[in-house]
C-alpha positions as CSV (number, residue, x, y, z in Angstrom):
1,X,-149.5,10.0,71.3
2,X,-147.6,12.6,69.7
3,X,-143.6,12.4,69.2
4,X,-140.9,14.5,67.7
5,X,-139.4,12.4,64.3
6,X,-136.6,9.8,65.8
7,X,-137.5,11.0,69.4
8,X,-139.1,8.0,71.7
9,X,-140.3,11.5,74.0
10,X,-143.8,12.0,74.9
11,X,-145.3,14.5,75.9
12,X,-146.5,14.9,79.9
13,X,-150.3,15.5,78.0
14,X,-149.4,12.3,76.2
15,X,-149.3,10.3,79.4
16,X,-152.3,12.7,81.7
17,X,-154.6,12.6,78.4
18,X,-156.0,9.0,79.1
19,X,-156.5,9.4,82.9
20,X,-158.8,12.6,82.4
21,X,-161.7,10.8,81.2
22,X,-161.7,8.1,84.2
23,X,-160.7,10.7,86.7
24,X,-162.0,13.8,85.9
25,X,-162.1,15.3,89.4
26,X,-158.3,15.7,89.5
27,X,-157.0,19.0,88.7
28,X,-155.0,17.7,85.5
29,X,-154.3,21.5,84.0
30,X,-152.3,22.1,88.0
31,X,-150.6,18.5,88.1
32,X,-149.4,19.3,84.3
33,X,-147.9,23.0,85.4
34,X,-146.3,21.0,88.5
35,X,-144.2,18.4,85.8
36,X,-143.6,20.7,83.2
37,X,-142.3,23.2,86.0
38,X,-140.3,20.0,87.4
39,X,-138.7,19.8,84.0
40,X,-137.8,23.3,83.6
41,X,-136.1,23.1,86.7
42,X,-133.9,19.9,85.4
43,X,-133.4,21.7,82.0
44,X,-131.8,24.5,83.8
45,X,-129.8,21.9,86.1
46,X,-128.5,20.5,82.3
47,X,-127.9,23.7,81.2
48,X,-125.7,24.5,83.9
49,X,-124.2,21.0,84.2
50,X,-123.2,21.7,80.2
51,X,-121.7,24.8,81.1
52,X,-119.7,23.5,83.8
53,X,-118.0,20.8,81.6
54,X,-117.7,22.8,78.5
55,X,-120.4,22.2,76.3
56,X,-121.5,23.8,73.7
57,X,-125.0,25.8,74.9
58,X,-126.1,25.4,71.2
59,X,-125.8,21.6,71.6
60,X,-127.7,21.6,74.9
61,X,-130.6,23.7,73.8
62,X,-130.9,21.5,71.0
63,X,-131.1,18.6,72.9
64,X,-133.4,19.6,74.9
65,X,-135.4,21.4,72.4
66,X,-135.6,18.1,70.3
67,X,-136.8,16.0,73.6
68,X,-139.3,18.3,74.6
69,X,-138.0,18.9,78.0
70,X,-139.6,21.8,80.1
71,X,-141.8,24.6,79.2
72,X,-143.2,24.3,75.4
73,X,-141.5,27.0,73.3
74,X,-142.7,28.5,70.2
75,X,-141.8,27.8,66.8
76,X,-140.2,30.8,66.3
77,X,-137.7,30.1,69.3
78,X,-137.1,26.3,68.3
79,X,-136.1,27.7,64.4
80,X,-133.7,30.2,66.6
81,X,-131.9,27.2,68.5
82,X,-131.9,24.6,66.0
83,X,-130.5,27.2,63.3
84,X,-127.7,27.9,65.6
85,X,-127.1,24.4,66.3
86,X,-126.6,23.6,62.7
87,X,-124.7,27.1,62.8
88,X,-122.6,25.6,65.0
89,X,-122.1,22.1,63.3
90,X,-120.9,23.8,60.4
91,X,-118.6,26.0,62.2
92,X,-116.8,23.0,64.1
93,X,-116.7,20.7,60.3
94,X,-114.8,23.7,59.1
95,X,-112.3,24.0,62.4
96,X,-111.9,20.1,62.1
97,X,-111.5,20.3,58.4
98,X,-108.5,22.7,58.5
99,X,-106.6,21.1,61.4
């Protein structure tokens, strides 16, 4: 199984993969657009909920980013989000630093 670093996530290929051999009449590729498209949906339900109450959107991303939630992004998106999460880090040390 693959995981992020310090992340206990799988992936929904991670948990499909070992059922395609002993089942291999099921359409795995549809079931797999059906969760990931389930997840999407619940990212953007997070995303809102974190919008709603204040949070920062660089925070959620990251979170979700880092668990893998929803459709797979590309590398060049999750260097976007994680470098403005850390932009963001920064930026709230300094504010907490000076009060």
């Amino acid at each position: 199984m693959t995981q992020t670093p310090g992340m206990s996530n799988v992936s929904i290929w991670d948990i499909l993969g070992p059922y395609q051999t002993q089942h291999p009449t099921i359409p795995w590729g549809q079931i797999h657009e059906q969760l990931v498209g389930r997840e999407q949906a619940m990212s953007d339900m997070f995303r809102l909920a974190g919008a709603q109450f204040g949070l920062y959107p660089q925070i959620v991303a990251e979170v979700l980013a880092e668990a893998q939630m929803g459709e797979p992004i590309e590398a060049a998106q999750r260097e976007m989000i994680r470098a403005q999460f850390v932009a963001l880090m920064e930026e709230l040390q300094r504010q907490h630093g000076q009060g």
